[in-house]
MISEMAR-895847 format. One record per residue: residue in one letter; residue number from 1; x, y, z of N, C-alpha, C in turn; chain. Coordinates in Angstrom, 1 decimal, m for minus. Layout:
N
- A, NUM, X, Y, Z, X, Y, Z, X, Y, Z, A
...
END
This chain:
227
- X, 1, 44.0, m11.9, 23.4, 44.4, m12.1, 24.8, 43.2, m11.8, 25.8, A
- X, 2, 42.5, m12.5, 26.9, 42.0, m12.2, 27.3, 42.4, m12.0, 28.9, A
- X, 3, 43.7, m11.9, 29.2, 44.7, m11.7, 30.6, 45.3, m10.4, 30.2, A
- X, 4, 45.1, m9.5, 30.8, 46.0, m8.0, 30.9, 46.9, m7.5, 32.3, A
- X, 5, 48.3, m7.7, 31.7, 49.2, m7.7, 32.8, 49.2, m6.5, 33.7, A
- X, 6, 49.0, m6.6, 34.6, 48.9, m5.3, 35.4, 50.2, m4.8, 36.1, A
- X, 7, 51.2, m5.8, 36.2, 52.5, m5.8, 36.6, 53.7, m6.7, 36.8, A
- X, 8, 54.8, m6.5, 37.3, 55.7, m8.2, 37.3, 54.7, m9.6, 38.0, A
- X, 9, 54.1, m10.2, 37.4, 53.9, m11.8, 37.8, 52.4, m11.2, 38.1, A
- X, 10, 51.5, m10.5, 37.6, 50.3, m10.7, 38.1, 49.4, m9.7, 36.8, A
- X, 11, 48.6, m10.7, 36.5, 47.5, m10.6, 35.4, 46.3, m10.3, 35.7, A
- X, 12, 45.2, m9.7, 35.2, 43.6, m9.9, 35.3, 43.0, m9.6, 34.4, A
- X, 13, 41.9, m10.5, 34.3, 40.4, m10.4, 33.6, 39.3, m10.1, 34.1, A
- X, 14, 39.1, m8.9, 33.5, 37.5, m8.5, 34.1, 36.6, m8.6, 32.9, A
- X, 15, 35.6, m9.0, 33.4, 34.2, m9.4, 32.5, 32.7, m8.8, 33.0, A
- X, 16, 31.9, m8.6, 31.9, 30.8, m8.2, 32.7, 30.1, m8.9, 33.4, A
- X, 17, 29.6, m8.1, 34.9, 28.6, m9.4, 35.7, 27.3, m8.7, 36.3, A
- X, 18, 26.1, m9.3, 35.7, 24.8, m9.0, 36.9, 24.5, m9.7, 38.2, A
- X, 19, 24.2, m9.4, 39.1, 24.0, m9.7, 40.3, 22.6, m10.4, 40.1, A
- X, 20, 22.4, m11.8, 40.1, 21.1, m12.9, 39.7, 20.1, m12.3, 40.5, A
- X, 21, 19.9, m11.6, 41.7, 18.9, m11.9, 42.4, 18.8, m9.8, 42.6, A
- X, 22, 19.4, m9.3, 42.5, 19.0, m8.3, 42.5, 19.2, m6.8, 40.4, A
- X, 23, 19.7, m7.9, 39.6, 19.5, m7.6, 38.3, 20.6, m6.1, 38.1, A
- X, 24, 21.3, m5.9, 38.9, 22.5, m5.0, 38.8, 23.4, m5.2, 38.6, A
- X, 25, 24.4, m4.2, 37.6, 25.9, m4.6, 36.9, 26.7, m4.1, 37.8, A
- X, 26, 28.0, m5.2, 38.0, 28.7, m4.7, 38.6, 29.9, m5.3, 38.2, A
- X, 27, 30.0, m5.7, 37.7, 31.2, m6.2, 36.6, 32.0, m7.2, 37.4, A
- X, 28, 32.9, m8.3, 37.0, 33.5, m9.1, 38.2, 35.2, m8.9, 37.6, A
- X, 29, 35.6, m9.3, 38.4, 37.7, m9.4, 37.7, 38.2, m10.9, 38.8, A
- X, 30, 39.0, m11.2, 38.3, 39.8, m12.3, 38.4, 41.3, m11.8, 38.7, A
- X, 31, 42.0, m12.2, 39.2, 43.7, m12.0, 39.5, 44.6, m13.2, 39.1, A
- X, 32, 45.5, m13.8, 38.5, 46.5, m14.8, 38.2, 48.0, m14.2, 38.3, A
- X, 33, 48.6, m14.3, 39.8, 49.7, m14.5, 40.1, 50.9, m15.3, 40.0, A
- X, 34, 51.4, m15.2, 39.3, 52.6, m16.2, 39.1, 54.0, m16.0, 39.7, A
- X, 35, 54.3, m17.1, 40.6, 55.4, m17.1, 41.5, 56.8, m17.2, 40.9, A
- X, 36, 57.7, m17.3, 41.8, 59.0, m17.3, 41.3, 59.4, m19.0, 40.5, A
- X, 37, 58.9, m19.4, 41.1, 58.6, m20.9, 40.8, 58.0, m21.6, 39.4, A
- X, 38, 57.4, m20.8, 38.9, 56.2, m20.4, 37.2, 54.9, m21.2, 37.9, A
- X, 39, 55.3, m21.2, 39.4, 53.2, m21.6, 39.8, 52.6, m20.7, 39.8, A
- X, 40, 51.0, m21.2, 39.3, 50.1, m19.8, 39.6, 49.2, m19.8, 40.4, A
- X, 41, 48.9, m18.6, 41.0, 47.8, m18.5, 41.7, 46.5, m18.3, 41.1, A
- X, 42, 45.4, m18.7, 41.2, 44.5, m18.2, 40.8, 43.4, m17.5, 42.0, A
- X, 43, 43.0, m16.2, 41.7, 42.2, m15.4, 42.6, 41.1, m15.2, 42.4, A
- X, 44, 40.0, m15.6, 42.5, 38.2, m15.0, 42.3, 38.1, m15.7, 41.2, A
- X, 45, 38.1, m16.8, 40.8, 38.4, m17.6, 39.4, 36.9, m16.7, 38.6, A
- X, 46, 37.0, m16.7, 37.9, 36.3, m16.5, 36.7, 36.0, m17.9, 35.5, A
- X, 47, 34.8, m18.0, 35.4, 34.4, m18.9, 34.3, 35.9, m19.4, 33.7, A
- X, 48, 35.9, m20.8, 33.5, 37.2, m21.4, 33.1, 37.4, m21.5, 31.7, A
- X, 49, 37.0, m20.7, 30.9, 36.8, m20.9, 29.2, 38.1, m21.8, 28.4, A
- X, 50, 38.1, m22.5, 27.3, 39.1, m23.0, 26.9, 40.6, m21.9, 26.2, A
- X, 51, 39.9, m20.7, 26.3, 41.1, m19.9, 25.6, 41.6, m19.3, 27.3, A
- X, 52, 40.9, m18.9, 27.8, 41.5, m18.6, 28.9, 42.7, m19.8, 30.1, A
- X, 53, 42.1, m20.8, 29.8, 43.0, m21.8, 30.4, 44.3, m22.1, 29.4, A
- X, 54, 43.9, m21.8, 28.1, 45.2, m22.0, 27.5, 46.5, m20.9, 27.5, A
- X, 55, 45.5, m19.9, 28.0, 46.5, m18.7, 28.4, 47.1, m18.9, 29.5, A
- X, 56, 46.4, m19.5, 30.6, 47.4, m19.7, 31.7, 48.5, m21.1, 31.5, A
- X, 57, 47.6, m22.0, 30.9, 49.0, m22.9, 30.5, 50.1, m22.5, 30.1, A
- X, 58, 50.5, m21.3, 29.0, 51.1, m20.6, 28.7, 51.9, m19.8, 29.6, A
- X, 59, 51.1, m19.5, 30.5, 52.1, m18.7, 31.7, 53.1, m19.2, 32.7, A
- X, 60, 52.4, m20.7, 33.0, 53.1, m21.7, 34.1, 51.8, m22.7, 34.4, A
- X, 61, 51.8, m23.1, 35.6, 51.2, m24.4, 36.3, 50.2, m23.8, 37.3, A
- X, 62, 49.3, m24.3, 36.9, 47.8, m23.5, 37.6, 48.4, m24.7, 39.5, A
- X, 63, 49.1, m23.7, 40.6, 49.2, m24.7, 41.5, 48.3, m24.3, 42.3, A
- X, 64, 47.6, m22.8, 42.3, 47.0, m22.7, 44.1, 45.2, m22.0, 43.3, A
- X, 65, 44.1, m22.3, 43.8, 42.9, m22.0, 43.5, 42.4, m20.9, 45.4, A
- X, 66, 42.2, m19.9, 44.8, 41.8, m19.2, 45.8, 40.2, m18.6, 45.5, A
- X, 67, 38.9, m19.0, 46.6, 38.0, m18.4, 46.9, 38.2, m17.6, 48.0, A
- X, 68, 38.3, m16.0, 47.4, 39.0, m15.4, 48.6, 37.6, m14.7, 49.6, A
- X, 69, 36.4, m15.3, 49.4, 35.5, m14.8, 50.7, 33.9, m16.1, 50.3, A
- X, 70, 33.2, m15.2, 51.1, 32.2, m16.6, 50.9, 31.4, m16.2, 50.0, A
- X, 71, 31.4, m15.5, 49.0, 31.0, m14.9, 47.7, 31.5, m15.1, 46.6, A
- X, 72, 32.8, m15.2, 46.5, 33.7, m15.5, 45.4, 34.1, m17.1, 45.3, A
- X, 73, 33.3, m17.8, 44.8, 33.4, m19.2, 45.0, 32.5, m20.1, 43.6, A
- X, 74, 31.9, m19.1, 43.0, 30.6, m19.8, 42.1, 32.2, m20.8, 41.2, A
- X, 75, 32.7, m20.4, 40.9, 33.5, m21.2, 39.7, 34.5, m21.6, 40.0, A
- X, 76, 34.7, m22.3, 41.4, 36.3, m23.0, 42.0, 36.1, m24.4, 41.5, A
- X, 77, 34.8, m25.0, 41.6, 34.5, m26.5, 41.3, 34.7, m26.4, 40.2, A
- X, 78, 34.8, m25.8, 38.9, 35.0, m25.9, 37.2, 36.5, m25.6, 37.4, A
- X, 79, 37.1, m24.9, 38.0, 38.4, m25.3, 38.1, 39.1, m26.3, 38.7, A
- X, 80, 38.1, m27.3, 39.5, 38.5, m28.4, 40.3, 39.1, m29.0, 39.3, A
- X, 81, 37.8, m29.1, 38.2, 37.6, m30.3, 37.5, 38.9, m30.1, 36.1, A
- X, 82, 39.3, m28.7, 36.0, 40.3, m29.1, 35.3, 41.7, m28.9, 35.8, A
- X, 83, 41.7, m28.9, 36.7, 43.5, m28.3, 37.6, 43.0, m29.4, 38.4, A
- X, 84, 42.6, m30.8, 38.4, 42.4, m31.2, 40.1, 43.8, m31.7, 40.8, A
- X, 85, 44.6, m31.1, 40.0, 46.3, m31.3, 41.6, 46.7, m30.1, 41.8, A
- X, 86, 45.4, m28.8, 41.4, 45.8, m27.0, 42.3, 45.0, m27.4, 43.3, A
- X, 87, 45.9, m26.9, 44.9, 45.3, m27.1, 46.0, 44.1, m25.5, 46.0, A
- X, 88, 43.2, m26.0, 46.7, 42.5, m25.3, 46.7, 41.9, m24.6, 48.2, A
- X, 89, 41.9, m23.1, 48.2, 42.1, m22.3, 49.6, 40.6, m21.6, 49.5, A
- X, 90, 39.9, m21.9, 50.5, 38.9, m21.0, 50.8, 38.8, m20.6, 52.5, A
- X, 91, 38.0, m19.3, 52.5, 37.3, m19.0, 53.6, 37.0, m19.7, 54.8, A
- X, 92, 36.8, m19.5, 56.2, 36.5, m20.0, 57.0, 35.0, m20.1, 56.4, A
- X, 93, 34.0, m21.1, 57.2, 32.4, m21.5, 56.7, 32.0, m21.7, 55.4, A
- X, 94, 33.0, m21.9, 54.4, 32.5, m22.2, 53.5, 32.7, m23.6, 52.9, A
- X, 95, 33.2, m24.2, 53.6, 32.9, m26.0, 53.9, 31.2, m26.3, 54.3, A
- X, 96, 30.6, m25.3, 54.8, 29.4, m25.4, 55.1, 28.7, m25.3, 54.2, A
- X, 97, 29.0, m24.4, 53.0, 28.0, m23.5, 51.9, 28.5, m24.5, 50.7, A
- X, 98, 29.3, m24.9, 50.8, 29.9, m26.1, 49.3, 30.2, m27.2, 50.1, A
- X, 99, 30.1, m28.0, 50.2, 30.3, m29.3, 50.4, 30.6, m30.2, 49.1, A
- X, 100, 30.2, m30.0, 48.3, 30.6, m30.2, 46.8, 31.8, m30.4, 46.8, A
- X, 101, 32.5, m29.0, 47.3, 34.4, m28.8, 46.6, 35.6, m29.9, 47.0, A
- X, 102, 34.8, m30.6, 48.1, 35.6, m31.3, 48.5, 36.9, m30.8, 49.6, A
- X, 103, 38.2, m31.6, 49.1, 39.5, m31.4, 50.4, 39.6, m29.9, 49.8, A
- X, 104, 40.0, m28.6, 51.0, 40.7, m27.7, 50.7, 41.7, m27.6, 52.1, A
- X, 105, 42.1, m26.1, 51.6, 42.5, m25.5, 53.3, 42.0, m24.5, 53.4, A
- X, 106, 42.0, m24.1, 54.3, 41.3, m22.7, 55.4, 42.1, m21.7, 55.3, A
- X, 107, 42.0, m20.5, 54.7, 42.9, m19.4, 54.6, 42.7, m18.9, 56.5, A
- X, 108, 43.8, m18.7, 56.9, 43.9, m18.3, 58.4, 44.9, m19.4, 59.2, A
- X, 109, 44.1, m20.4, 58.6, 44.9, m21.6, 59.4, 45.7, m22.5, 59.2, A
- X, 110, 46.8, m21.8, 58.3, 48.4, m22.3, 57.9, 49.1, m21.0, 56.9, A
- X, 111, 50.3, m21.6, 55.8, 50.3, m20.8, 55.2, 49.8, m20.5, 53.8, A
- X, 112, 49.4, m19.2, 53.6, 48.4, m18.8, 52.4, 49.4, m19.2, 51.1, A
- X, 113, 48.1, m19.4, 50.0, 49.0, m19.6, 48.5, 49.7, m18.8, 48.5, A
- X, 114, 50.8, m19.2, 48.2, 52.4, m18.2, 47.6, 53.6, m17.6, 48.6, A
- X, 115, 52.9, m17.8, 50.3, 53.5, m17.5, 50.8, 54.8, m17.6, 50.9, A
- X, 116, 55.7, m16.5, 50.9, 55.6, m15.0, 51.0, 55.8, m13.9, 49.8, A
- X, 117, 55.5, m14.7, 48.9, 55.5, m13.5, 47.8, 54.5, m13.2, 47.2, A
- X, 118, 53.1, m14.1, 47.4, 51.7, m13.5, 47.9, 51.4, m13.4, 50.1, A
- X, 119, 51.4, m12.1, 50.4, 50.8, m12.1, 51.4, 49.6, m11.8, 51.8, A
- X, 120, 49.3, m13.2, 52.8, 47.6, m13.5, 53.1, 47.6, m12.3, 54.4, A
- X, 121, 46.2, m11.9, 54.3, 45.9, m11.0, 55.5, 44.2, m11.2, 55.5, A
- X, 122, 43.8, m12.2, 56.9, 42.5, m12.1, 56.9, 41.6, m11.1, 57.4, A
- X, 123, 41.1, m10.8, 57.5, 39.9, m10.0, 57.6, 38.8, m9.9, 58.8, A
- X, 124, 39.4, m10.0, 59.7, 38.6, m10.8, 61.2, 37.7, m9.6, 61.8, A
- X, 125, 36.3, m10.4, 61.8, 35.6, m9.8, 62.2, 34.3, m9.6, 61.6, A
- X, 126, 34.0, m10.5, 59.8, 32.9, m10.8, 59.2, 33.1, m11.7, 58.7, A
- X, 127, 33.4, m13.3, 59.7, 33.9, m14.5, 59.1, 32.6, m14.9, 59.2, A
- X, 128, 31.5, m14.4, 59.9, 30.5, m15.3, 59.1, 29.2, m14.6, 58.3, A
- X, 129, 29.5, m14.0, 57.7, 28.7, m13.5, 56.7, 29.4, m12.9, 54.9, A
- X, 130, 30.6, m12.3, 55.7, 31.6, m12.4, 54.5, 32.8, m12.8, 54.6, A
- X, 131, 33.5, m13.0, 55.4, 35.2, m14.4, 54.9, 36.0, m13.4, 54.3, A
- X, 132, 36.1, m12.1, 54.5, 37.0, m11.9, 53.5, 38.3, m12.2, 53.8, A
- X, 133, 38.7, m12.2, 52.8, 41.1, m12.4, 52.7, 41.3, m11.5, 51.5, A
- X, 134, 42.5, m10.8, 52.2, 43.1, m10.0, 50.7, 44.4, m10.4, 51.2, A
- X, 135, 45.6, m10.0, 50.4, 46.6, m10.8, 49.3, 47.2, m9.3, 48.7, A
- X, 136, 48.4, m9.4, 49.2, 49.7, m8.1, 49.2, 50.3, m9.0, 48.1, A
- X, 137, 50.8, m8.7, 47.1, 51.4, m9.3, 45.9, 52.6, m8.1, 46.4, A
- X, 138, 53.4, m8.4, 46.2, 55.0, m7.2, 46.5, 55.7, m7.2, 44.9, A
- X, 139, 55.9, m8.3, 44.2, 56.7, m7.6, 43.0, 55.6, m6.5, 42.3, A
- X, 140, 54.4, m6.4, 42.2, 53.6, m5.6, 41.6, 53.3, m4.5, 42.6, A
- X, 141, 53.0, m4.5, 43.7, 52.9, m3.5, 44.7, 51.5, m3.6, 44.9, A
- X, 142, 50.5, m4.4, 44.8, 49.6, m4.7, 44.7, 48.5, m5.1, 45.7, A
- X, 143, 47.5, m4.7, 46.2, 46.4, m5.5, 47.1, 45.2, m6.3, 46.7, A
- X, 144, 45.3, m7.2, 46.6, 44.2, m7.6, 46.2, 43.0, m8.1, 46.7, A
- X, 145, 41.8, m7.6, 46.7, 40.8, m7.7, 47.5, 39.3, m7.9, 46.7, A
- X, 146, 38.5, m9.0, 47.4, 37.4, m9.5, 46.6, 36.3, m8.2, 47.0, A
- X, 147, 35.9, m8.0, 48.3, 34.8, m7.1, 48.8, 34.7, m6.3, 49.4, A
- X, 148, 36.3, m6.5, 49.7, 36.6, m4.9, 50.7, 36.2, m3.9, 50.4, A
- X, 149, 36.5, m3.7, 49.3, 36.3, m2.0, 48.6, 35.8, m2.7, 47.3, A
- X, 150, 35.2, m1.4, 46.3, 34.3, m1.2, 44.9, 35.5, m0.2, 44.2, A
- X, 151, 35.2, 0.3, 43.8, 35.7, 1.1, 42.7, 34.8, 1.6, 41.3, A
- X, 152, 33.2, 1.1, 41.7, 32.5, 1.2, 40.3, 32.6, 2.7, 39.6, A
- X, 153, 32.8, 2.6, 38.5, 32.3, 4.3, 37.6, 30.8, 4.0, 37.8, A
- X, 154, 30.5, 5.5, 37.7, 29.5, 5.6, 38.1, 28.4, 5.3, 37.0, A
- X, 155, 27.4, 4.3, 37.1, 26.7, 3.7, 36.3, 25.0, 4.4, 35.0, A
- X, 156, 25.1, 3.8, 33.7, 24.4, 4.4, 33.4, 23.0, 3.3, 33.1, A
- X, 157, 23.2, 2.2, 34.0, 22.1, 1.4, 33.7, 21.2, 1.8, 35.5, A
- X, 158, 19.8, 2.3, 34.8, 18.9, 2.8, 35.8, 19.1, 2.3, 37.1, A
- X, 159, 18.6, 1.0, 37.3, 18.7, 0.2, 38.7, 20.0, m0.2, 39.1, A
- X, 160, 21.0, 0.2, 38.5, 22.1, m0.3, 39.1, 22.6, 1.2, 39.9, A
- X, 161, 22.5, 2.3, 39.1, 22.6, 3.7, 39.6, 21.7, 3.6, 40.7, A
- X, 162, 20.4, 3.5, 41.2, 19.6, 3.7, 42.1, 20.0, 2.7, 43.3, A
- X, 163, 20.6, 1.6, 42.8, 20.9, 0.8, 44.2, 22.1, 1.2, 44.7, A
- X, 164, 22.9, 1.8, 43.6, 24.5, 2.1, 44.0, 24.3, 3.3, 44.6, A
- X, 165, 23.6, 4.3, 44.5, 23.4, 5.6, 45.3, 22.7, 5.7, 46.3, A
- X, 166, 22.2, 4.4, 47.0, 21.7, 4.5, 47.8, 22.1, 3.2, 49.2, A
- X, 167, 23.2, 2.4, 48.0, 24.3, 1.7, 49.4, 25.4, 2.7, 49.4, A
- X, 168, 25.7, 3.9, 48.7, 26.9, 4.4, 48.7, 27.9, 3.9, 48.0, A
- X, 169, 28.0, 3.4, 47.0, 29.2, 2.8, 46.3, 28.9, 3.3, 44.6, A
- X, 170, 28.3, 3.9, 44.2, 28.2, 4.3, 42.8, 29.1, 5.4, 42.5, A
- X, 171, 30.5, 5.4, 41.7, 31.2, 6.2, 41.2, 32.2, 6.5, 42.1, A
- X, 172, 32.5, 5.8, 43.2, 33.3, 6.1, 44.0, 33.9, 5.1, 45.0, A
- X, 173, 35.3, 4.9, 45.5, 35.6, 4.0, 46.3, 35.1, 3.6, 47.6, A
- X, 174, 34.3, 2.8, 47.4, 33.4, 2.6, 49.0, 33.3, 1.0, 49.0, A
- X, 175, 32.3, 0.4, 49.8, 31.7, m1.0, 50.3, 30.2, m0.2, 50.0, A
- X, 176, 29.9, m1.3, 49.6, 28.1, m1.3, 49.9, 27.3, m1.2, 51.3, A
- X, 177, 26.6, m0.5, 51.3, 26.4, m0.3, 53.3, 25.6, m1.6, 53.9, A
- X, 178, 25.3, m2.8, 52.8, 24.5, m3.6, 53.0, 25.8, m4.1, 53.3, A
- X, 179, 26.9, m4.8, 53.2, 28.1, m5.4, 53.3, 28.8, m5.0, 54.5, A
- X, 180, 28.7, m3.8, 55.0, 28.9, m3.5, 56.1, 28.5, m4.4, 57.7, A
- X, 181, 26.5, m4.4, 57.1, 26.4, m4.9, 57.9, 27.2, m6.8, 58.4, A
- X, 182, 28.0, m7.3, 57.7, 28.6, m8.5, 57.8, 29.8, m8.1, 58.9, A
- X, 183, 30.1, m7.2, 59.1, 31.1, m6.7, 60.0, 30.5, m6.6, 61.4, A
- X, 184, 30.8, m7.6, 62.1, 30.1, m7.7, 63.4, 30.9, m7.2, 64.7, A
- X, 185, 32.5, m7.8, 64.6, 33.3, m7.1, 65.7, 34.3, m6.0, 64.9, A
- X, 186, 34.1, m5.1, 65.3, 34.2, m3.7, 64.3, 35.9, m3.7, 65.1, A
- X, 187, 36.1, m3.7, 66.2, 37.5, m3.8, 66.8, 38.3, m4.5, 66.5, A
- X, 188, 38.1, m5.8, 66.0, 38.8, m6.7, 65.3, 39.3, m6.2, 63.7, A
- X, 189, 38.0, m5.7, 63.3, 38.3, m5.5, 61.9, 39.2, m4.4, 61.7, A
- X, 190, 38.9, m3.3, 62.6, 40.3, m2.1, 62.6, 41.3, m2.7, 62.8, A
- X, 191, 41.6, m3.7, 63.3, 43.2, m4.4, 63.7, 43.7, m5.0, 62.4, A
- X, 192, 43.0, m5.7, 61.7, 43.3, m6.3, 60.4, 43.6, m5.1, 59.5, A
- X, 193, 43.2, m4.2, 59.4, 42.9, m3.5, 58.1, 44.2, m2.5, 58.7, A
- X, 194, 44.7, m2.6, 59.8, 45.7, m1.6, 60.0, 47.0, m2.3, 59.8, A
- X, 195, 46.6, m3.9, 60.0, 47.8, m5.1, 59.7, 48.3, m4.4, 57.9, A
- X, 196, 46.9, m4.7, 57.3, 47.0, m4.1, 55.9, 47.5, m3.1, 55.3, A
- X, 197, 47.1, m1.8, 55.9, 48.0, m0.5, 55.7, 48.9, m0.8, 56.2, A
- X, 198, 50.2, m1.4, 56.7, 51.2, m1.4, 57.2, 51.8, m2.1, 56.6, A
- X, 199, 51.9, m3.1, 55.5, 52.3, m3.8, 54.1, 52.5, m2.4, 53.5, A
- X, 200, 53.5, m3.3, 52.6, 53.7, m2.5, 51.5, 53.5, m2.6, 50.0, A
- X, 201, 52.0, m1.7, 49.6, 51.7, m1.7, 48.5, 51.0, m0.2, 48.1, A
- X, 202, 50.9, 0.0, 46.7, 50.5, 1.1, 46.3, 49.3, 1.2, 45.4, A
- X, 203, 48.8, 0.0, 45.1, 47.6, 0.2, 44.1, 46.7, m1.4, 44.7, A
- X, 204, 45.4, m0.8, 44.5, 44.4, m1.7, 45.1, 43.8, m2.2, 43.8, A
- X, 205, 43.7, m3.3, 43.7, 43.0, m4.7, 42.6, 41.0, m5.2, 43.4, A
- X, 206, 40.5, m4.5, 42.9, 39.6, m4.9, 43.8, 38.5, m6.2, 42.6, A
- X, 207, 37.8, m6.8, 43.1, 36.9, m7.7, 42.5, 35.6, m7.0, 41.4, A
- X, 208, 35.5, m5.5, 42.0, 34.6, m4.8, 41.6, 34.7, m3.7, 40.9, A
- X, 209, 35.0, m3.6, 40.0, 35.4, m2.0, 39.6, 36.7, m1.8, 39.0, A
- X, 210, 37.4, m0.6, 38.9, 38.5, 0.0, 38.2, 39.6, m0.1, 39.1, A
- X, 211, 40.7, m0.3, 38.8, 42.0, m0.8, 39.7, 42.2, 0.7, 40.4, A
- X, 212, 42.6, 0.8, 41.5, 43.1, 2.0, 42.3, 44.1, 2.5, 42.4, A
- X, 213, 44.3, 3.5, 41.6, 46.1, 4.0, 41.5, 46.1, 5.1, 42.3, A
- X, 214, 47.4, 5.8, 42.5, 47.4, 6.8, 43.2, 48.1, 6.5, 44.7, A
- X, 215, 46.8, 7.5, 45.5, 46.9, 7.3, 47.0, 45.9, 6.0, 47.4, A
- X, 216, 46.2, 5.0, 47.0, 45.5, 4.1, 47.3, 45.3, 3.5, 48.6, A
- X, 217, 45.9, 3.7, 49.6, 45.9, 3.8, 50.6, 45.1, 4.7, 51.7, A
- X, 218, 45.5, 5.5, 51.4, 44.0, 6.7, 51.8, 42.7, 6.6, 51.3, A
- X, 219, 42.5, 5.9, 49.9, 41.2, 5.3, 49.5, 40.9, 4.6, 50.2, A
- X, 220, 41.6, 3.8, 50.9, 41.1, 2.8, 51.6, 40.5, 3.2, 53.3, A
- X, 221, 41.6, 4.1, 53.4, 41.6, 4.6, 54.8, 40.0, 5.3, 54.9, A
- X, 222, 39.5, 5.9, 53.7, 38.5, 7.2, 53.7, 37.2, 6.0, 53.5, A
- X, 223, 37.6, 5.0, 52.8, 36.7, 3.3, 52.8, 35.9, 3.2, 53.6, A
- X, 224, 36.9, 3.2, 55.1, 36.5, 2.5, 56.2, 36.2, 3.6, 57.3, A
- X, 225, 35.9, 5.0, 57.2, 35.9, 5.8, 57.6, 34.7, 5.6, 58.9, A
- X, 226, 33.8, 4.9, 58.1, 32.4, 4.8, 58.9, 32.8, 3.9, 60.4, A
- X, 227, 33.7, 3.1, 59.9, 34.0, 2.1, 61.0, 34.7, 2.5, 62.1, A
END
């Protein structure tokens, strides 16, 4: 199996990943939501392998393709090419950065995949340098987020330890302080993120790292502490 259920209707694969341009691990994960309907979501797609797509055939109907920021996007076109009747949802500005992907929709500017038993919550206030959207899953209690937050253990490959201890995110729930700087109206973004804590969920799914159980909420709170 390469899908591990995390809760009612929502699966992930994490795999290892280096960062091309700066040669640090930081692992990536994927999310597959499945609606009451047997459609699925797909979140942060991950490489479309033939055993992995046969796994979600298995689950239901690949209907909704989500690039949930302007970073999480390398492998939506390989899912174009095999789901091409899942509508496909990306970021504001990233019609700019892909022109490739062709027709999508704009997360912000209707309603989000699954709505309302995936809830969209954008992220206003680093639409143009990072796009983020995260995604309140409710039968799992779940958040799901591409860049908000990390979660890395703390690393034993040299250069990834020395960059991670020195953006702040090595072995602990943080953002990279270089990602920070994408956050331009900092007033805006306290309003979203308080939209966020005010949903109801208990464990954070992040793109980076170890899933967040607990007080996951106060992780997040203590996250954004700087802001």
């Amino acid at each position: 199996m390469m899908l591990t259920e995390l809760g009612p209707g929502l699966w992930t694969r994490s795999v290892p990943h280096r960062m091309r341009d700066l040669g640090i691990q930081i692992g990536a994960r994927m999310n597959v939501v499945r609606l009451r309907t047997g459609e699925l979501v797909v979140h942060a797609p991950l490489p479309p392998t033939d055993d992995l797509v046969a796994e979600l055939k298995a689950l239901g109907t690949v209907r909704h393709l989500v690039a949930p920021n302007l970073h999480h996007h390398l492998y939506v076109g390989e899912w174009q090419n095999r789901f091409p009747d899942a509508v496909l949802h990306v970021p504001r500005n990233l019609a700019a950065k892909r022109p490739d992907l062709g027709h999508s929709l704009v997360l912000g500017e209707g309603p989000g995949p699954g709505d309302p038993e995936l809830r969209h919550v954008e992220i206003v206030g680093c639409e143009r340098y990072l796009g983020e959207n995260v995604f309140v899953h409710a039968a799992s209690s779940s958040l799901l987020v591409a860049d908000l937050v990390h979660n890395l253990s703390p690393s034993k490959d040299f250069w990834t330890k020395v960059y991670g201890t020195i953006m702040g995110f090595d072995g602990k729930v943080a953002l990279s302080r270089a990602i920070r700087l994408a956050f331009r109206d900092r007033e805006a973004t306290r309003r979203s993120l308080e939209v966020v804590l005010a949903l109801d969920w208990s464990r954070i799914v992040p793109a980076h790292g170890d899933v967040i159980e607990g007080d996951a909420k106060q992780a997040l709170r203590d996250a954004y502490a700087w802001l």
